[in-house]
C-alpha positions as CSV (number, residue, x, y, z in Angstrom):
1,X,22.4,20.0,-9.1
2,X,20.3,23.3,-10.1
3,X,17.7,24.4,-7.6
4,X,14.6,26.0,-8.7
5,X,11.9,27.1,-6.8
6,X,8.5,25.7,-7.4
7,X,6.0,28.5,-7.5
8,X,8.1,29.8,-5.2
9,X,8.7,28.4,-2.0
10,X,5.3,26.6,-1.5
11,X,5.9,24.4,0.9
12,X,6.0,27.1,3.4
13,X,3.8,29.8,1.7
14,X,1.0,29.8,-0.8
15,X,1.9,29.1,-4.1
16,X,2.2,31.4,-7.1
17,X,2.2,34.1,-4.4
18,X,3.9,37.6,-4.4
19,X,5.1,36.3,-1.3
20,X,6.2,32.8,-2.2
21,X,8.4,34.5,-4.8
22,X,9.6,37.1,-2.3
23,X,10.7,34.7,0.0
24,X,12.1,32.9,-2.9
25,X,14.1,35.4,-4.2
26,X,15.4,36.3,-0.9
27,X,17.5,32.7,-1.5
28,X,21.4,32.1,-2.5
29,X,22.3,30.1,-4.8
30,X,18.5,29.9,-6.3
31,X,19.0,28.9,-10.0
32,X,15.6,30.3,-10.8
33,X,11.6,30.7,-9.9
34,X,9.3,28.4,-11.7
35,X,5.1,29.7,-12.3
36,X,2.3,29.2,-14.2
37,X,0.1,31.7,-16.4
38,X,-3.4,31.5,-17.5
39,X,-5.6,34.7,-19.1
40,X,-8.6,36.3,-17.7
41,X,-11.8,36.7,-19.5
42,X,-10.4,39.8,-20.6
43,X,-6.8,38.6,-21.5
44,X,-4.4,39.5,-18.4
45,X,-1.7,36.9,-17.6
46,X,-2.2,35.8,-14.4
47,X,0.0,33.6,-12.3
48,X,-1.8,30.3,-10.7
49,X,-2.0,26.7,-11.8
50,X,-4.8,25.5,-11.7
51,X,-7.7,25.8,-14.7
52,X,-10.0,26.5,-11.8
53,X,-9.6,29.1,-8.7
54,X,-10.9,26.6,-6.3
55,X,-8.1,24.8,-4.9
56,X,-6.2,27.8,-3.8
57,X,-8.5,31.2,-3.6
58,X,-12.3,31.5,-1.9
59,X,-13.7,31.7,-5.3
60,X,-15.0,28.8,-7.5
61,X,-14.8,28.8,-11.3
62,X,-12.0,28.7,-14.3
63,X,-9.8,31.3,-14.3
64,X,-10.8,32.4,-18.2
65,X,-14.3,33.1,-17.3
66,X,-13.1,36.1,-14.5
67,X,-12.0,39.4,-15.7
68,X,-8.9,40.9,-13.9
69,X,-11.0,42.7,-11.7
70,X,-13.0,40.0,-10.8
71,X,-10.0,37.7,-10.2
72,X,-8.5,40.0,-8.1
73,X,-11.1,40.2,-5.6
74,X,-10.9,36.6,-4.8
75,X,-8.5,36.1,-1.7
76,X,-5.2,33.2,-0.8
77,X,-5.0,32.2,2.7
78,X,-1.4,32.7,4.1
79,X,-1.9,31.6,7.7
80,X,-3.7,33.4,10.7
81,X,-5.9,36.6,9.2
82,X,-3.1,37.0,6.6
83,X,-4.4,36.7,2.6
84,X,-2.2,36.9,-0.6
85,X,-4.1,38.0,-4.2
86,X,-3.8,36.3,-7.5
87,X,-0.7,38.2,-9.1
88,X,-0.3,39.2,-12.6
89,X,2.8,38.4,-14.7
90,X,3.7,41.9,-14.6
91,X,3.4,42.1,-10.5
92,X,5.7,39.2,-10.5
93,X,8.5,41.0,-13.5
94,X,8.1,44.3,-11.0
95,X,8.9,42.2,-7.6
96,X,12.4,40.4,-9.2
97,X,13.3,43.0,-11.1
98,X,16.5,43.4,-9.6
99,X,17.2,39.3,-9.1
100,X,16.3,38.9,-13.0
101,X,18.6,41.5,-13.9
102,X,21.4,39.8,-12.1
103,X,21.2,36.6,-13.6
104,X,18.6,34.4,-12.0
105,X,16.3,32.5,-14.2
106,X,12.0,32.4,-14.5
107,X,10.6,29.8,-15.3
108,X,7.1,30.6,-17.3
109,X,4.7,27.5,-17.8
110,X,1.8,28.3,-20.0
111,X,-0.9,26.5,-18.5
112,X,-2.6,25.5,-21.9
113,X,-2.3,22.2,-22.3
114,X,-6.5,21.7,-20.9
115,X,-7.3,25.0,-22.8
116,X,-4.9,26.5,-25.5
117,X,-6.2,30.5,-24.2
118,X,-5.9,32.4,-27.9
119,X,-2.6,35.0,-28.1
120,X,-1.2,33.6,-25.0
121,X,2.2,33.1,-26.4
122,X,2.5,36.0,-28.7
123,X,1.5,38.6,-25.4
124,X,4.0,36.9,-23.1
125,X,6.7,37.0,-25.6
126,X,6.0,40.8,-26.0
127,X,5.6,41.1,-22.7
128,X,9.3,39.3,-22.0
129,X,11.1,41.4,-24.7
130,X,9.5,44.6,-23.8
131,X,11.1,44.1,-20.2
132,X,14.3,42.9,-21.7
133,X,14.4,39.3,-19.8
134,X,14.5,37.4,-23.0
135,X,17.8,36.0,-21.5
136,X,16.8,34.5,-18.6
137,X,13.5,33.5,-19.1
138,X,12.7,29.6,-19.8
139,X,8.9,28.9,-21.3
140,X,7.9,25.5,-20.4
141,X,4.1,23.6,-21.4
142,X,3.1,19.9,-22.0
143,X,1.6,21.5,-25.4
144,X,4.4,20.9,-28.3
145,X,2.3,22.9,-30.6
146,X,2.9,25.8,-28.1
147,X,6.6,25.3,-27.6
148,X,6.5,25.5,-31.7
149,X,4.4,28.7,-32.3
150,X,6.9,30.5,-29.2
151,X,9.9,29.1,-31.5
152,X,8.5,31.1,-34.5
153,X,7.9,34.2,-32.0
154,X,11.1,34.1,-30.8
155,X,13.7,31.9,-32.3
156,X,16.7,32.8,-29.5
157,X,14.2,31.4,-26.7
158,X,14.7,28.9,-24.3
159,X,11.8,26.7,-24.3
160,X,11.3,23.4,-22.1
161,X,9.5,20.4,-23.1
162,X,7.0,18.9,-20.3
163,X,6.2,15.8,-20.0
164,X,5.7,12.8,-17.7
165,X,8.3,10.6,-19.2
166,X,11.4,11.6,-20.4
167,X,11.7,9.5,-23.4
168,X,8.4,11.2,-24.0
169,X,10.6,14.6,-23.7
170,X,13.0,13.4,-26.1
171,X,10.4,12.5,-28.8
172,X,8.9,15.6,-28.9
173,X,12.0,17.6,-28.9
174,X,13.0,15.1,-31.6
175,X,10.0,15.7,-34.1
176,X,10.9,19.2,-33.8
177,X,8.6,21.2,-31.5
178,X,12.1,23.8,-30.7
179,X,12.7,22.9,-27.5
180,X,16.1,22.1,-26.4
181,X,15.5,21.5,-22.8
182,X,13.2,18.5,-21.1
183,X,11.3,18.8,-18.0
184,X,9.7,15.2,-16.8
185,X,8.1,14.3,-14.3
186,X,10.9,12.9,-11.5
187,X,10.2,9.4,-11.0
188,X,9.3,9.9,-15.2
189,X,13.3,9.0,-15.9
190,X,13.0,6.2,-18.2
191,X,16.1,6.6,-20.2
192,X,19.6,5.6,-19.2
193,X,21.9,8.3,-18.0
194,X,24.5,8.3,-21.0
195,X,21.1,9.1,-23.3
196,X,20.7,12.1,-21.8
197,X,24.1,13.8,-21.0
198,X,23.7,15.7,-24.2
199,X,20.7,17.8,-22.4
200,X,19.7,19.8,-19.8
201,X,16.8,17.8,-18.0
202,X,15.2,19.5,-15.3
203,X,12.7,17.9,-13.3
204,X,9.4,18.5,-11.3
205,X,7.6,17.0,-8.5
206,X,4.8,17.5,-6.9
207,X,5.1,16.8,-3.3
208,X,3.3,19.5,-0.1
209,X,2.2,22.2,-1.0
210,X,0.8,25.3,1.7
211,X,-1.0,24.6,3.9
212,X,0.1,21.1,4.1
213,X,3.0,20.0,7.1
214,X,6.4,18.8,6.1
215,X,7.0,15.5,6.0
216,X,10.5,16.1,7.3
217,X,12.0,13.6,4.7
218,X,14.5,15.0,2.3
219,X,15.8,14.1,-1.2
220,X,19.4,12.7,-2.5
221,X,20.2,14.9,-5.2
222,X,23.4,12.6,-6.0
223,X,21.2,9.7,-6.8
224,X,18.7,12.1,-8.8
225,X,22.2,13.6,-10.4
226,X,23.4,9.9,-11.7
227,X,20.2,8.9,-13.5
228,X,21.0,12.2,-15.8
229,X,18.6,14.9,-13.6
230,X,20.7,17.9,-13.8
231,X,18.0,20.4,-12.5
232,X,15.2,20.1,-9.7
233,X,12.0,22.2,-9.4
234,X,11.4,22.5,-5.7
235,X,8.1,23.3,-3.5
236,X,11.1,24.0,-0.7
237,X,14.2,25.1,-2.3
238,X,15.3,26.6,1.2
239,X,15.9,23.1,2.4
240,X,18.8,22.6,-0.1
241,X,20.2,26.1,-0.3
C-alpha cells in the first residue's frame, strides 16, 4: 500500500500549510503530498480547499474574490500564538524542491468542480513544465472536462479521476476524459477487486483534520489492499510510515 499525505499531515497541523508539507516531507517512505489549488481575483494559484476562506483562515469570503495580497493577509491558526499563511503553488514547488527532485510524487487537485476558475489548467501546466516536475506530478479533479482540456495541454500527464464511486471512476475514464488513474472516495469501492487490478486506484478519506483530537483508531491497509485500493491519501501518514 502507497501512502500519501493528505494536505500534508493534517491531522497534526493545519492543512494545505507550508508546515503541514514540511513535516510531511520530512517522512520515509512518503509516496507523495496531495493539495488543492484555487486562483485569486487576480489569477495566483493558491493552495487551500475550500471555495471559501472561512473554515480554515480568520477571513470570510471565496477565495476568487481576494487578490494575492489580500489573501495573504488572512492568518491559519497552528496552535498557541503560532499562525501559518495561505501558500502559493510556487511557495510549495520552492519548499520540496529537493524531495520532488528525488522521486516523490504531488498530488495537484484543481478545486474547480463548484467553479471552473478560467486558465487554471493551462497556468499550472506551465507552471509544472517550467519547474521540470512533469514526471512526478499527478493532476486530480471531480471535473472530466478538466482532466480532458489538461490531456490536450499535456498529453504525457498523469491525471486522476475523482469521484465518489469507483464504478463512477471507471465510467468517466471509459468515455474518454485521459485519465488513467481513479481516485474514489474509500468506502466508494463498488466494484469487485479482479475489475480493478488493471489500475492504479488511489483513495481518499476525509477523517480529522487540525485542530480536531485523534480518535486513536487506526486503519487495515490489508483489507483496503484486497478490495483492489492500491493507494491511500492520508490526513496522518506518519501513523503508517
Amino acid at each position: 500500500m502507497k501512502i500519501w499525505a493528505h494536505r500534508g499531515c493534517s491531522q497534526m497541523y493545519p492543512e494545505n500549510t507550508l508546515l503541514s508539507f514540511e513535516k510531511a516531507a520530512a517522512l520515509s517512505g512518503l509516496e507523495g503530498i496531495e493539495l488543492d489549488i484555487q486562483l485569486t481575483k487576480d489569477g495566483e494559484m493558491v493552495v487551500i480547499h475550500d471555495e471559501r476562506v472561512d473554515r480554515t483562515t480568520d477571513g470570510c469570503g471565496f477565495v476568487r474574490n481576494f487578490t494575492l495580497e489580500e489573501i495573504k493577509k488572512l492568518s491559519i491558526y497552528a496552535g498557541g500564538n503560532e499562525t501559518q499563511k495561505i501558500p502559493t503553488i510556487e511557495e510549495v514547488l520552492d519548499l520540496l524542491d529537493d524531495r520532488l527532485r528525488a522521486g516523490m510524487k504531488l498530488n495537484i487537485e484543481l478545486k474547480n468542480s463548484s467553479y471552473p476558475y478560467p486558465g487554471m489548467e493551462e497556468k499550472i501546466v506551465e507552471l509544472v513544465h517550467k519547474r521540470g516536475f512533469e514526471k512526478v506530478v499527478v493532476y486530480s479533479t471531480f471535473y472530466a472536462k478538466s482532466l480532458e482540456k489538461l490531456k490536450g495541454l499535456d498529453p504525457e500527464a498523469e491525471l486522476g479521476m475523482l469521484d465518489g464511486k469507483v464504478s463512477d471512476c471507471l465510467y468517466k475514464l471509459q468515455g474518454g476524459c485521459g485519465a488513467k488513474v481513479m481516485h474514489p472516495y474509500w468506502q466508494g469501492i463498488d466494484l469487485p477487486a479482479e475489475e480493478l487490478r488493471e489500475y492504479t486506484v488511489r483513495a481518499w478519506f476525509s477523517g480529522h483534520l487540525y485542530p480536531e483530537k485523534p480518535t486513536g483508531t487506526k486503519l487495515d491497509l490489508h483489507a483496503l489492499e484486497v478490495k483492489g485500493i492500491t493507494d491511500v491519501f492520508l490526513n496522518e501518514p506518519e501513523r503508517y510510515l
